[in-house]
N, C-alpha and C positions, 0 to 999 in steps of 0.2 A: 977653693976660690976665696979671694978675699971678702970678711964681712963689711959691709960697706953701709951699713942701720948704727946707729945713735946709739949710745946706752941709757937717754933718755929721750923726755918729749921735747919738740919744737917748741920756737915760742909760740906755737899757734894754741898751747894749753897751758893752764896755770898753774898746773902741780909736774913734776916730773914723774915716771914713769920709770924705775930699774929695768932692766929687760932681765928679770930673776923672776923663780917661783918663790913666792913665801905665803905663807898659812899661819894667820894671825887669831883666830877665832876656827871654834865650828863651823861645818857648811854643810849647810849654810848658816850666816852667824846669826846674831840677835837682830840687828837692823836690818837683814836683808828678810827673815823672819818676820818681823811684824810689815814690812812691805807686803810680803805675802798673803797674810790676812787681812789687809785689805783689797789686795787682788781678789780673792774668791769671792768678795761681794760684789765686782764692779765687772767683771772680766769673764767671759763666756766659759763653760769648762771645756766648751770645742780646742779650744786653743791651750793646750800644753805646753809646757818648759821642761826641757829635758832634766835640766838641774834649776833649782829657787833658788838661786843665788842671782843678786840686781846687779847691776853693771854700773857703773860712775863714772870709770873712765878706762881709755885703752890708748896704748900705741905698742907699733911695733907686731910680735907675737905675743903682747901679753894684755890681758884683761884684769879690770880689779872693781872688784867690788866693792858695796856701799860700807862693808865693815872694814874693810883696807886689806884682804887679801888679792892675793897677784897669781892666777894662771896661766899658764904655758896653753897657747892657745893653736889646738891642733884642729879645729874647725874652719875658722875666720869663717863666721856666719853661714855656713854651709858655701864657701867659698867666692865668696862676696868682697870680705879685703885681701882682696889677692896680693895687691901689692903692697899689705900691710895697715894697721889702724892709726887713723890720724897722720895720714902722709903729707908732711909738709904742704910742696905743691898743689897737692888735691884739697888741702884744706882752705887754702890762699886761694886757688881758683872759685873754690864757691865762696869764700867772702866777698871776691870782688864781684862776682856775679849779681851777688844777691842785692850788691849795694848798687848795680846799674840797671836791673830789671828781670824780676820773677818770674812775671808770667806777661804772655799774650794770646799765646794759642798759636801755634805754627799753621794751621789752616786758617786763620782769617791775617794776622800780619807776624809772617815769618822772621828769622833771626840767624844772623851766621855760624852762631855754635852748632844748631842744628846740621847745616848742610857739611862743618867741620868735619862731624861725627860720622856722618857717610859717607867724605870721603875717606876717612883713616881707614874706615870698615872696606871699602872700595881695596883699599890697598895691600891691607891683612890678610884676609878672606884669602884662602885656598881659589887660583884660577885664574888666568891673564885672559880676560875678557871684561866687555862693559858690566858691570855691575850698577845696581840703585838699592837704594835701602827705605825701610818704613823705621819709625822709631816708635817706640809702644812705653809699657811701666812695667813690664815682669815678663820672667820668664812662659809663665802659662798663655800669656795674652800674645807673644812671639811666636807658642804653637797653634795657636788658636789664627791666626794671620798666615803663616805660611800653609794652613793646610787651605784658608780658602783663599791664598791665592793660587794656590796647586787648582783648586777644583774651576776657578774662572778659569786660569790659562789652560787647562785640558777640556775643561765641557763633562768632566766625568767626575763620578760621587766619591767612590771607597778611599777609603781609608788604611792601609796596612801599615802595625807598628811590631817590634820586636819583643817577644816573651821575654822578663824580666825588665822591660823597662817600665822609667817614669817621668809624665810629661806636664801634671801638676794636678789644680784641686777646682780648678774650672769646669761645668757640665761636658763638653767635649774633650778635654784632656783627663778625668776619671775617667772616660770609658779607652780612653787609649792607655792609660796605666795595667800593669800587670797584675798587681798587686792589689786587692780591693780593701782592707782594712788596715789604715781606719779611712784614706783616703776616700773610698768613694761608697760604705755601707750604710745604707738606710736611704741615701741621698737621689736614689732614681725617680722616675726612667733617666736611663740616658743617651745621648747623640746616638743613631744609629752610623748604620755602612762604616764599622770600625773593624779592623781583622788583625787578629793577634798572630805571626808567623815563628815559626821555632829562631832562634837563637843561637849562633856558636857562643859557647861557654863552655872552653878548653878541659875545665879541670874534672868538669863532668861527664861531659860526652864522648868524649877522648877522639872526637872528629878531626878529621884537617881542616882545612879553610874552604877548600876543592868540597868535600863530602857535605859538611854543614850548608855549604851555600846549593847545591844540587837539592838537597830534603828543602829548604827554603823558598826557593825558585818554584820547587814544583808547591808547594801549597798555595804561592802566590797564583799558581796558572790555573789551581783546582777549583782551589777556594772562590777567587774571585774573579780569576780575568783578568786580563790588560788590557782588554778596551772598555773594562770599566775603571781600573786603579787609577785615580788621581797622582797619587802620593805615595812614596814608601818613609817615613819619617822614622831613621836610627840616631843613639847615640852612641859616637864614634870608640866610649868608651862609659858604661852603663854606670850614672850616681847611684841611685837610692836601690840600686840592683844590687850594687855590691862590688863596684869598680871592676866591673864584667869587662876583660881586655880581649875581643873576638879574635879566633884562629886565625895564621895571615892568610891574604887573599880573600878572606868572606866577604869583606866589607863590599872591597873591588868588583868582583862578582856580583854582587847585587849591583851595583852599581852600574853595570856595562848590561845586566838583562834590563834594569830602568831606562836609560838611554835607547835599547834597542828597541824599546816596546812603548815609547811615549811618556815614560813615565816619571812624575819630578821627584828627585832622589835630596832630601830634607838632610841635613846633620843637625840635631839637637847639639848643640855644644853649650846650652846654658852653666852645666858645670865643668865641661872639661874646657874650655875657650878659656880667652883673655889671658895666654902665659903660664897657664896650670902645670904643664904638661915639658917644656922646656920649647916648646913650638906658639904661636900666637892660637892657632885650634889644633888640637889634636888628630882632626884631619891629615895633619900633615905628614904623619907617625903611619896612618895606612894607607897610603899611596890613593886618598878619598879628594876629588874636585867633586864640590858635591853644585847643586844645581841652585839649592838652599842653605842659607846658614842660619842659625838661630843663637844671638846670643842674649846674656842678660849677667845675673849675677856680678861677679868683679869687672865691667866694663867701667862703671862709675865709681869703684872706689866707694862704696857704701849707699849710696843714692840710687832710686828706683828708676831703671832704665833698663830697655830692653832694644831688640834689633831683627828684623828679617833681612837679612843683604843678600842679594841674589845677581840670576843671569840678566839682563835688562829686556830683553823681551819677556822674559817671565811676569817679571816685576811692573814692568808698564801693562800688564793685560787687565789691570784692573781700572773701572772708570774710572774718572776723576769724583772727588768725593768719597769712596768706596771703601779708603784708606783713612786712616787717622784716630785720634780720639781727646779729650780736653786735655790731659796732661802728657801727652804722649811727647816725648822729647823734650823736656820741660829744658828751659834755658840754664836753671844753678847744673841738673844733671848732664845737661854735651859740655859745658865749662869742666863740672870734674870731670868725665869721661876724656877730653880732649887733655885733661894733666894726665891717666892714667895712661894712656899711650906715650905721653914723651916722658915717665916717670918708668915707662918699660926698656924705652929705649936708654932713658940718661945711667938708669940705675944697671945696665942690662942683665935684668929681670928671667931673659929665657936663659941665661945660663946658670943662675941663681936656683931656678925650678929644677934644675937638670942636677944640681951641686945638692941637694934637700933629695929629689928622689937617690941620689946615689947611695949617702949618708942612710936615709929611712931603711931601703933595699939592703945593706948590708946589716944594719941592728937588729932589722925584721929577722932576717936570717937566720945570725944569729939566735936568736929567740927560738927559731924551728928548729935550730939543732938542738937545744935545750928543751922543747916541750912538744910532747908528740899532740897534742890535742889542735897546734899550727898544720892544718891541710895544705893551703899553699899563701905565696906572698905573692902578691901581683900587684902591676901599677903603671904609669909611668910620668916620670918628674916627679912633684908636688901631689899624687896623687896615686896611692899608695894602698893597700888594702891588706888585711889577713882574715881568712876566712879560718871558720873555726868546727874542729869536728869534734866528735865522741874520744873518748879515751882508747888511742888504740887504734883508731877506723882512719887513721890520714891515707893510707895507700890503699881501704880495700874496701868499706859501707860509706865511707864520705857522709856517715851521717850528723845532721846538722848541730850544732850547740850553742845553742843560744844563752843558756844557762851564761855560762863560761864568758859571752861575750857584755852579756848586762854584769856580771860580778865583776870583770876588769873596770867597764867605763867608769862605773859606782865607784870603786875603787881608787881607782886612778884621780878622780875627779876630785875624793875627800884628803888628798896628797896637791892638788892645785896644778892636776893636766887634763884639759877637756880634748875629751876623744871621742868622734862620732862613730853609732851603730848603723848598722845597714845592712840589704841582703833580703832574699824573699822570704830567707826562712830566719829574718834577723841573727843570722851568727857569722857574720862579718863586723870588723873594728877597722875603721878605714879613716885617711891618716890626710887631710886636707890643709893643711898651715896657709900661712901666707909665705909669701916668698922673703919678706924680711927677716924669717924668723932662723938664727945662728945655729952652726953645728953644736955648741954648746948647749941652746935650750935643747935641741933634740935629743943632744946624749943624756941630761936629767931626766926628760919626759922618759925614754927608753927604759931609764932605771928604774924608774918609779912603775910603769907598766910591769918590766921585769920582776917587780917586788909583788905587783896583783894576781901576776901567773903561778909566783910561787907559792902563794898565799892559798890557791886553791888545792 
């Protein structure tokens, strides 16, 4: 497909931007370095940086630093500039935004970009039925919203979430997380009536979709009941899991025993939603009309925004009041939210996602022919994964290496390509860009990975 991204920045920035890798300094260099130390006196140590390297400017897929290097950006903020950094239109929509009105609070004197936002969401969203939306600031605060509006619209408490997921760093979304460090250790108690159910994850369990969902179903009916489950809340394809792509049919199956049994059937799409995927949620890829949507991350284009869009009696069971909160919808973020929608269309974006996973899928591969310590490649689109095993163990202990997976990213990263880790047992290398980013950067990034696996 053709690239249809800049090789520099808009005028909406006042330095250009090459869409290259180039490595001008150490990294991270001298001035991103004493930034640093003054970080540690001001700045909680709760809060981590993968890499100490400062940020100054970005477009496109690339970032650059305070000392003037430029990487190959295969995160986009854990998926946040989906459709790229500093997008023209998305940028120009929050200037003019800002310059006609910031804030009011959509609960006391409302605004049209707000009701914009739900209906694009209205019309995206998996399901030809009434839908309404709530608008929030983050992804954790979306889970936290659809699970109680699951527990008004049913009268019922539980909670059930998928082993290996992750749904954030909120007192009820740690205890719905799989994973307990660092997210949620020392931090308790926390939220009760939450229930972890097993998981299809193909490469392990070597289930069908049919089998995984039967061992599932039944924990649901053991464990807790369906005339107590609220909620079952999945992610249609698992983030910080390690781009967990479930056996077909599981999804579906949960989905039809929800339905049979009262039950609101949630998709977490904070990181697979918004175009990731080569579809607007990745729903659409499991044959999933989910009751719930959730999104957040790349809706706004960089700005904090989030979404619950749903069935609309679902959605109306809650009182008036009951919903909202002071920045929740803010007016700069449905202005850029509402360019990122017609920046998906104008640009088209899902086939761009679709053009990036094909590209990823075949260099991945590649790689696995070459390096037995690649267990498998999974993904789909823009969202892309390699799980990483022991020497030797890809077809028969599957067992974990994480080793291998921090000495790539490190690697790669002092070459100027940021790769995210992931994975329960951190030895997944999983592969997020934005959708602006050319088959060109990826074949560099590929090399340079290439060059960290050989290195080992």
């Amino acid at each position: 497909m053709t690239d249809t991204l800049d090789t520099t920045t808009p005028s909406t920035t006042s330095t250009p931007v090459a869409q290259e890798r180039r490595i001008v300094t150490a990294v991270p260099g001298p001035r991103s370095q004493a930034i640093h130390a003054r970080r540690t006196a001001v700045v909680s140590d709760g809060v981590t940086s993968v890499l100490p390297v400062y940020i100054e400017r970005a477009h496109g897929g690339i970032v650059v630093d305070v000392d003037g290097n430029q990487f190959i950006d295969l995160g986009a903020g854990i998926g946040v500039t989906t459709i790229g950094h500093t997008e023209e239109s998305v940028v120009d929509a929050i200037r003019q935004q800002a310059g006609d009105v910031l804030h009011t609070l959509f609960t006391i004197t409302p605004y049209e970009e707000y009701v914009r936002v739900a209906e694009l969401l209205a019309e995206h969203t998996p399901g030809d039925f009434a839908k309404k939306s709530v608008l929030v600031n983050s992804g954790a605060e979306a889970v936290e919203n659809g699970v109680k509006i699951a527990r008004k619209y049913t009268g019922r408490r539980a909670i059930a979430v998928l082993d290996h997921g992750y749904h954030g760093r909120t007192n009820l979304t740690m205890a719905m997380n799989y994973k307990a460090a660092p997210y949620a250790t020392g931090y308790g108690p926390f939220a009760g009536d939450v229930y972890h159910a097993p998981n299809s994850y193909p490469y392990h369990d070597g289930l069908t979709g049919e089998q995984a969902a039967a061992r599932t179903i039944a924990y649901l009916e053991k464990r807790i009941g369906a005339v107590d489950l609220a909620c079952l809340v999945v992610e249609p394809i698992q983030g910080e899991g390690g781009f967990v792509v479930p056996a077909e049919g599981f999804l579906p199956a949960l989905q039809d025993w929800c339905t049979a049994n009262g039950v609101v059937f949630i998709a977490d799409e904070i990181q697979s939603g918004m175009a990731r995927t080569g579809a607007y949620f990745a729903s659409e890829h499991l044959g999933l009309v989910p009751d719930l949507v959730l999104s957040a991350k790349g809706i706004a284009g960089g700005l904090p925004l989030a979404a619950v869009t749903g069935r609309a009696e679902i959605m109306d069971a809650s009182q008036p009041g009951g919903l909202g909160g002071t920045f929740g919808g803010n007016p700069v973020a449905c202005a850029a939210s509402v360019a990122v929608f017609d920046a998906i269309e104008r640009r088209s974006l899902l086939g761009e996602a679709t053009r990036i996973g094909n590209t990823l899928t075949a260099a991945l591969n590649g790689l696995a022919e070459k390096y037995d310590i690649i267990g498998e490649v999974r993904g789909i689109g823009a969202m892309i994964a390699i799980e990483l095993v022991q020497p030797g163990t890809g077809s028969t202990t599957k067992e974990p290496n994480a080793a291998a997976v921090n000495a790539i990213a490190a690697a790669a990263a002092q070459q100027g390509v940021l790769v995210l880790t992931a994975g329960t047992y951190g030895n997944v290398l999983r592969f997020l860009p934005s959708l602006a980013v050319t088959d060109e950067l990826l074949a560099d990034a590929i090399e340079v990975i290439d060059q960290a696996f050989a290195a080992l």
